[in-house]
MARVOVO-195525 format. One record per residue (C-alpha): residue number from 1; x, y, z. Coordinates in Angstrom, 1 decimal, decimal comma. Example, Ala and Ser with C-alpha at 12.3 -4.5 7.8 and 13.67 -1.06 7.14 Angstrom:
REM residues 2
{1 {12,3 -4,5 7,8}} {2 {13,7 -1,1 7,1}} 
This chain:
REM residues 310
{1 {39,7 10,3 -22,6}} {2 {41,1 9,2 -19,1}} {3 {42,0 11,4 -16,4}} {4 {43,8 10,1 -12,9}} {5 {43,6 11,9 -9,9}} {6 {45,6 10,9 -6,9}} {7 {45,1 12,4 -2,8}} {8 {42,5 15,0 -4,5}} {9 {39,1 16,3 -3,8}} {10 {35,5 16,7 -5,1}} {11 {35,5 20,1 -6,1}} {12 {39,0 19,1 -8,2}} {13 {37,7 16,2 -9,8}} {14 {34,1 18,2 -11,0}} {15 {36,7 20,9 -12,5}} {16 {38,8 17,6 -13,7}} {17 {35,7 16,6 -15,5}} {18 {34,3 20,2 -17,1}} {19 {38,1 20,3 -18,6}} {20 {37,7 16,8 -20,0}} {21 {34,3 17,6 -21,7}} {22 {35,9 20,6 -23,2}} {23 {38,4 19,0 -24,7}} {24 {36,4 16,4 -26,5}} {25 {33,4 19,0 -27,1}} {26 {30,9 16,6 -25,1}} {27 {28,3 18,3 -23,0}} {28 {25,9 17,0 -20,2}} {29 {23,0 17,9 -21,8}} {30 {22,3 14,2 -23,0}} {31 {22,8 12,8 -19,7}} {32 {19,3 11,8 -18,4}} {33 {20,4 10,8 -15,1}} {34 {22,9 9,8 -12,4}} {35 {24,4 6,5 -11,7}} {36 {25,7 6,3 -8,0}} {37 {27,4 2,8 -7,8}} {38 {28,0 1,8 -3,9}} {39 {30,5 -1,4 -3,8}} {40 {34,0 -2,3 -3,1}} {41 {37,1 -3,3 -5,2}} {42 {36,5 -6,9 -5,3}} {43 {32,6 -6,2 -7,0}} {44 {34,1 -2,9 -9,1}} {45 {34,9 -3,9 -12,3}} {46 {31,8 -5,8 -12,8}} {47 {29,6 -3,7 -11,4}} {48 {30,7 -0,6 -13,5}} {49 {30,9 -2,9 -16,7}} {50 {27,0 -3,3 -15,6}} {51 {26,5 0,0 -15,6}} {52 {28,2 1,1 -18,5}} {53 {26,2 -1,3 -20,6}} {54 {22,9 -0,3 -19,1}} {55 {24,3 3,2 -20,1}} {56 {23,6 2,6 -23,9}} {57 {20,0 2,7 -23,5}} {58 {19,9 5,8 -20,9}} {59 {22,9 7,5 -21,4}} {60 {23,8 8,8 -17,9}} {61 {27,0 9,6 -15,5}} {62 {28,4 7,0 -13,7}} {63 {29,7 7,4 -10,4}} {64 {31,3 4,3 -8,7}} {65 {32,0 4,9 -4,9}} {66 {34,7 2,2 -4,0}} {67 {35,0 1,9 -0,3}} {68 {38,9 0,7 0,3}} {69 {39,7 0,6 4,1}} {70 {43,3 0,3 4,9}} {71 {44,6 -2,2 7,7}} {72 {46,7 -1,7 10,8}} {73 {46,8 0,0 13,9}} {74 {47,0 3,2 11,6}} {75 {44,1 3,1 9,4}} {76 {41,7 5,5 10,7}} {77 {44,5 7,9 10,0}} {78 {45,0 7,4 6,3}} {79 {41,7 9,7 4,8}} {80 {42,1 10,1 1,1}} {81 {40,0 10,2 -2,4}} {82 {41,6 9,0 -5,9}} {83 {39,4 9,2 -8,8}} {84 {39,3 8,1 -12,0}} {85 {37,5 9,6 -15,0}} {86 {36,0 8,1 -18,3}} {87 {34,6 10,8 -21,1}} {88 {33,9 10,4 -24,5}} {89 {34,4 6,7 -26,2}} {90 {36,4 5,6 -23,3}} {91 {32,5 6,0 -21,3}} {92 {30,5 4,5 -23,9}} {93 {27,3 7,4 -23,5}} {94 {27,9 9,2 -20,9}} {95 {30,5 9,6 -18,2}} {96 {32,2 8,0 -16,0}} {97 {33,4 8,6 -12,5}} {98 {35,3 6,1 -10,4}} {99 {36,3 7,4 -6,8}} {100 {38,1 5,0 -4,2}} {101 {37,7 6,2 -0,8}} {102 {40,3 5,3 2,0}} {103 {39,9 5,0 5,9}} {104 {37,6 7,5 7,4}} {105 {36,3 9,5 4,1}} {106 {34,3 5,8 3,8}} {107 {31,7 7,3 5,9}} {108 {31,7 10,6 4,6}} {109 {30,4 9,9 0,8}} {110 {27,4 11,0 0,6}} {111 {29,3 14,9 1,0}} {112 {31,8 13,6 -1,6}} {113 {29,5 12,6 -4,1}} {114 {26,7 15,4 -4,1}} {115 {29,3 18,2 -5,6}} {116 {29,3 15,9 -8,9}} {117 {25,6 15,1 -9,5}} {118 {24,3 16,4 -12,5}} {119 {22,4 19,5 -11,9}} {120 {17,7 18,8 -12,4}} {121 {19,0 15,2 -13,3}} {122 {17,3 12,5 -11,4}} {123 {19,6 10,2 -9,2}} {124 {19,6 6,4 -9,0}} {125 {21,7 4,7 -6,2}} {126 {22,7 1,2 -6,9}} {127 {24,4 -1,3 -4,1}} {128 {25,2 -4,7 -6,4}} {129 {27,5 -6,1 -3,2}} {130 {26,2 -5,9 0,7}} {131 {23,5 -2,8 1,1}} {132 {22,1 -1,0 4,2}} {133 {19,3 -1,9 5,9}} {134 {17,7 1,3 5,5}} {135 {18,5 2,2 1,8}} {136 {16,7 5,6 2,2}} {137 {18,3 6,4 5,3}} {138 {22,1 5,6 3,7}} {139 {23,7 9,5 3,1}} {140 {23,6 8,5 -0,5}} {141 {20,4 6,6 -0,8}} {142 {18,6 10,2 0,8}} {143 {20,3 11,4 -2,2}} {144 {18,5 9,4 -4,5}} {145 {15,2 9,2 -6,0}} {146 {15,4 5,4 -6,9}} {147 {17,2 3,0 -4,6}} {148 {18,4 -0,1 -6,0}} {149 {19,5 -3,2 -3,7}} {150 {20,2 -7,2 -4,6}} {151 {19,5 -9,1 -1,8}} {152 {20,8 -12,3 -3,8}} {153 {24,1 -10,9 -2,7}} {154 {23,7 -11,4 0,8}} {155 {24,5 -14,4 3,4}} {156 {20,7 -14,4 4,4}} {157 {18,4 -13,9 1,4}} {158 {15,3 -14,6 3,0}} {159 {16,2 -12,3 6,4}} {160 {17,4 -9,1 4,0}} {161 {14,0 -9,1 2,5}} {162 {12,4 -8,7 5,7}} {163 {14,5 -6,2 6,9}} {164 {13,7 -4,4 3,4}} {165 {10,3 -4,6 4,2}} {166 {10,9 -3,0 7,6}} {167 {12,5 -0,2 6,1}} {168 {10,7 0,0 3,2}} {169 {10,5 3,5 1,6}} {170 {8,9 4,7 -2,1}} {171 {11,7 4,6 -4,1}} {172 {13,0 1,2 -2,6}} {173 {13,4 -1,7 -5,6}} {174 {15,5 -5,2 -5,6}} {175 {17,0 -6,6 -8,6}} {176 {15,7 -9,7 -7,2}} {177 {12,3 -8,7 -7,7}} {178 {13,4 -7,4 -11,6}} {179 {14,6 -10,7 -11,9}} {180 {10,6 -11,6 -11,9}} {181 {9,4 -9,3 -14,5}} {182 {9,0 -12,2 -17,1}} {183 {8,1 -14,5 -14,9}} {184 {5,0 -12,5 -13,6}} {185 {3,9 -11,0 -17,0}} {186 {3,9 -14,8 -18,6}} {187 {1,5 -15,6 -15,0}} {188 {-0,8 -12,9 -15,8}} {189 {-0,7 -13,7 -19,5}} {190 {-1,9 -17,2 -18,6}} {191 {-4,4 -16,2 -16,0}} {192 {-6,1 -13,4 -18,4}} {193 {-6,2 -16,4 -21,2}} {194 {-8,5 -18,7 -18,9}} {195 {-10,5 -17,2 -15,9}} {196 {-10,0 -19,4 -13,3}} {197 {-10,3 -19,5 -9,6}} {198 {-7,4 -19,9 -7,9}} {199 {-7,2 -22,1 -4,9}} {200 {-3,5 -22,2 -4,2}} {201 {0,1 -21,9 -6,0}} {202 {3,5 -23,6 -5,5}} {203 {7,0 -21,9 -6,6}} {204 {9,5 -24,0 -6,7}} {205 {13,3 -23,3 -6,2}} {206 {16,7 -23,7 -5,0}} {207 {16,9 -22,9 -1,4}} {208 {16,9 -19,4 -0,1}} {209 {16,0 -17,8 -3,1}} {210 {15,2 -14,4 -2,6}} {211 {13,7 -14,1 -6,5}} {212 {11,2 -16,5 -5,3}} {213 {10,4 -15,7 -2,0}} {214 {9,2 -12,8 -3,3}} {215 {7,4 -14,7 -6,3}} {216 {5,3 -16,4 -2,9}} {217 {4,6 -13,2 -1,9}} {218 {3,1 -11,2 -5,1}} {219 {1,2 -14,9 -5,7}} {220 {-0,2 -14,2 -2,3}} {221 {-0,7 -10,4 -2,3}} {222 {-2,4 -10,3 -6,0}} {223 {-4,5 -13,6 -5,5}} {224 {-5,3 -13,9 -2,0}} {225 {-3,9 -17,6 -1,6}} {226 {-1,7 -19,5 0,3}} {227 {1,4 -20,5 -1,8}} {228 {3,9 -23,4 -0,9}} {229 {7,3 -22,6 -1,2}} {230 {9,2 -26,0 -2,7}} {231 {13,3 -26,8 -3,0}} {232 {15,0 -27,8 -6,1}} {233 {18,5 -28,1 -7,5}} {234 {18,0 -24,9 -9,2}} {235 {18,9 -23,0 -11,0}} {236 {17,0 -20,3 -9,7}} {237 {13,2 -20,6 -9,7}} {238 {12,4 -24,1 -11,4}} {239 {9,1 -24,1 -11,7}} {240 {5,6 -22,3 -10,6}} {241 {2,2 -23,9 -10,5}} {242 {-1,1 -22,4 -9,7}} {243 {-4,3 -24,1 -8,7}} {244 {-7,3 -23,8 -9,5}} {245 {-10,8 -25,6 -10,0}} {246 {-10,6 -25,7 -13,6}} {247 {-6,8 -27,4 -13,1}} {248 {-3,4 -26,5 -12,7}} {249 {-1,7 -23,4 -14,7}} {250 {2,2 -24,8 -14,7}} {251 {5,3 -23,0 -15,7}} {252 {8,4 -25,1 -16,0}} {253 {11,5 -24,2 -16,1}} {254 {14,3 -26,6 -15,3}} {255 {16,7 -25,3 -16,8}} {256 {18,4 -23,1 -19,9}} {257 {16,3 -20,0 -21,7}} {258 {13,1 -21,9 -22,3}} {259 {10,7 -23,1 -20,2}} {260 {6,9 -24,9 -20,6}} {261 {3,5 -23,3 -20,5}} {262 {0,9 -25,9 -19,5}} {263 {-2,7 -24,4 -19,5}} {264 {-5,8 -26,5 -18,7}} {265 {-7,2 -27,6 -22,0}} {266 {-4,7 -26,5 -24,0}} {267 {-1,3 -28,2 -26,0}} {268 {1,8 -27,2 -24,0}} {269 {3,8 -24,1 -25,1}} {270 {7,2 -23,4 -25,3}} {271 {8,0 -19,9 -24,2}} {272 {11,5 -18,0 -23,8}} {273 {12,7 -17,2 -19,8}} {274 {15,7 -16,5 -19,9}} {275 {18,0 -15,6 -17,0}} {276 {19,3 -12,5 -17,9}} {277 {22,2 -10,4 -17,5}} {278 {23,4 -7,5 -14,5}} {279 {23,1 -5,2 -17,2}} {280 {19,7 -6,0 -18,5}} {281 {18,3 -5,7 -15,1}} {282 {19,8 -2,3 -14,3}} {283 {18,4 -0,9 -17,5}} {284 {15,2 -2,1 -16,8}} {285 {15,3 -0,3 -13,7}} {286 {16,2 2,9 -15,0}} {287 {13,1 2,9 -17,4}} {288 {11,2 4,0 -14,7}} {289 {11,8 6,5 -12,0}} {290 {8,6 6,3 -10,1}} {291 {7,7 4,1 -7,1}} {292 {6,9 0,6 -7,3}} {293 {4,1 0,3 -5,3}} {294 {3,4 -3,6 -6,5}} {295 {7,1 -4,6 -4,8}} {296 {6,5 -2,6 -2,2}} {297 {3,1 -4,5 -1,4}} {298 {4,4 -7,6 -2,1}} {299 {7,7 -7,0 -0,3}} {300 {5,8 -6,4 3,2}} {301 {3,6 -9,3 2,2}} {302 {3,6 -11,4 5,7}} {303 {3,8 -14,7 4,4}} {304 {0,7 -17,0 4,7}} {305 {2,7 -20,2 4,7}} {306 {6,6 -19,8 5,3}} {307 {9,4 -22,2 4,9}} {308 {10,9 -24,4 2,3}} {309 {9,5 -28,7 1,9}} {310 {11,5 -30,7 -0,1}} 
């Protein structure tokens, strides 16, 4: 069931949707959390699509704040909400709230989107597109008990990490760090197969890769070592060696879903590292509502060797 609202407000559009769920018989009660999704109209469609897919595995409501800003001398002027709402099979398993924002109410949604949280449900705040600096400070990151940025979405991948780290609150995760999660459980795999004593690591990459810039850092954090950060055509992190007295742990990865496992004294492995999808990385993220203290740590890492070598 669709429902369009034009020029309305919050308190019409929560009524809006406690008439929809009537009429289709579908109650909140399943709905383990809130989705607040911050972008624009250019990211929308994509980003909800995202959502709505991670939504299968934690069934939730969806709210997509679109920021539209009108041009011209009168902009400030025009001030109004239009929402959108999804419920029952046209929201997949949960619900679905779109809300465009014009001129000035831009800055006010944080008060336009608290009325329509889900009552004791936890709340997740999700910027796919540019994010603030301070996530936790952002009106609807303070909402939030999970903040989820992408700093492979911005200009300067390298410089919005550090200004994450700055700002860095519990709560605070990057989907370029999620992007890692293989990549650092096959590392730790390796190193719990063979007990060696690392001397130093390499990750390899294309340039200003914030996935592996923070791959340098956790290297560095867990095992105390200077890493080297190394450029490559891509795509994305190509490769990750780690030295050691006993010889080099390599994972290779130049390309496609599979990559190679090379372990001193042992045949070479094939193992599956794939690069997987918006909506596989956002459901990962809701799986866990806590604080991620290991990005967090590795995130304020200060860099024992900086800078990419060809």
């Amino acid at each position: 069931m669709r429902t369009e609202l034009t020029d309305t407000t919050s308190s019409k559009v929560d009524r809006a949707l406690l008439a929809a769920r009537r009429a289709i018989g579908s109650p909140t009660m399943g709905l383990v959390l809130t989705l607040v999704v911050v972008t624009d109209e250019e990211n929308a469609y994509d980003a909800v699509r995202s959502a709505s897919d991670a939504a299968r595995e934690h069934p939730c409501r969806i709210i997509a704040v679109i920021r539209r800003t009108a041009r011209g001398p009168y902009r400030r002027r025009v001030s109004r909400l239009d929402a959108e709402l999804r419920v029952g099979t046209d929201a997949g398993t949960g619900e679905t709230v779109l809300l465009r924002l014009h001129g000035a109410l831009t800055e006010q949604a944080g008060s336009v989107v608290l009325p329509l949280l889900v009552p004791d449900a936890p709340v997740v705040a999700w910027w796919p597109g540019e994010a603030p600096a301070d996530p936790a400070g952002d009106p609807i990151g303070a909402l939030a008990q999970r903040r989820i940025t992408d700093a492979a979405a911005a200009a300067d991948p390298i410089g919005v990490l550090d200004e994450r780290a700055a700002a860095y609150r519990p709560g605070d995760t990057d989907l370029a760090w999620t992007r890692l999660t293989p990549w650092r459980a096959l590392l730790a795999a390796a190193l719990d197969q063979r007990r060696l004593d690392v001397t130093g690591a390499a990750v390899e990459s294309e340039a200003d890769n914030a996935s592996a810039e923070l791959l340098a850092r956790w290297l560095e954090d867990r095992l105390g070592v200077p890493v080297d950060r190394l450029a490559s055509d891509g795509p994305v992190i190509t490769r990750v060696s780690l030295r050691s007295t006993g010889g080099e742990v390599r994972v290779d990865r130049p390309g496609g879903a599979l990559a190679t496992l090379s372990l001193p004294g042992s045949p070479d492995r094939r193992v599956a590292l794939k690069i997987r999808s918006g909506a596989e990385l956002i459901a990962e993220e809701l799986r866990r509502l806590d604080a991620d203290v290991v990005y967090g740590s590795a995130l304020r890492r200060r860099p024992l060797q900086t800078g990419l070598s060809a």
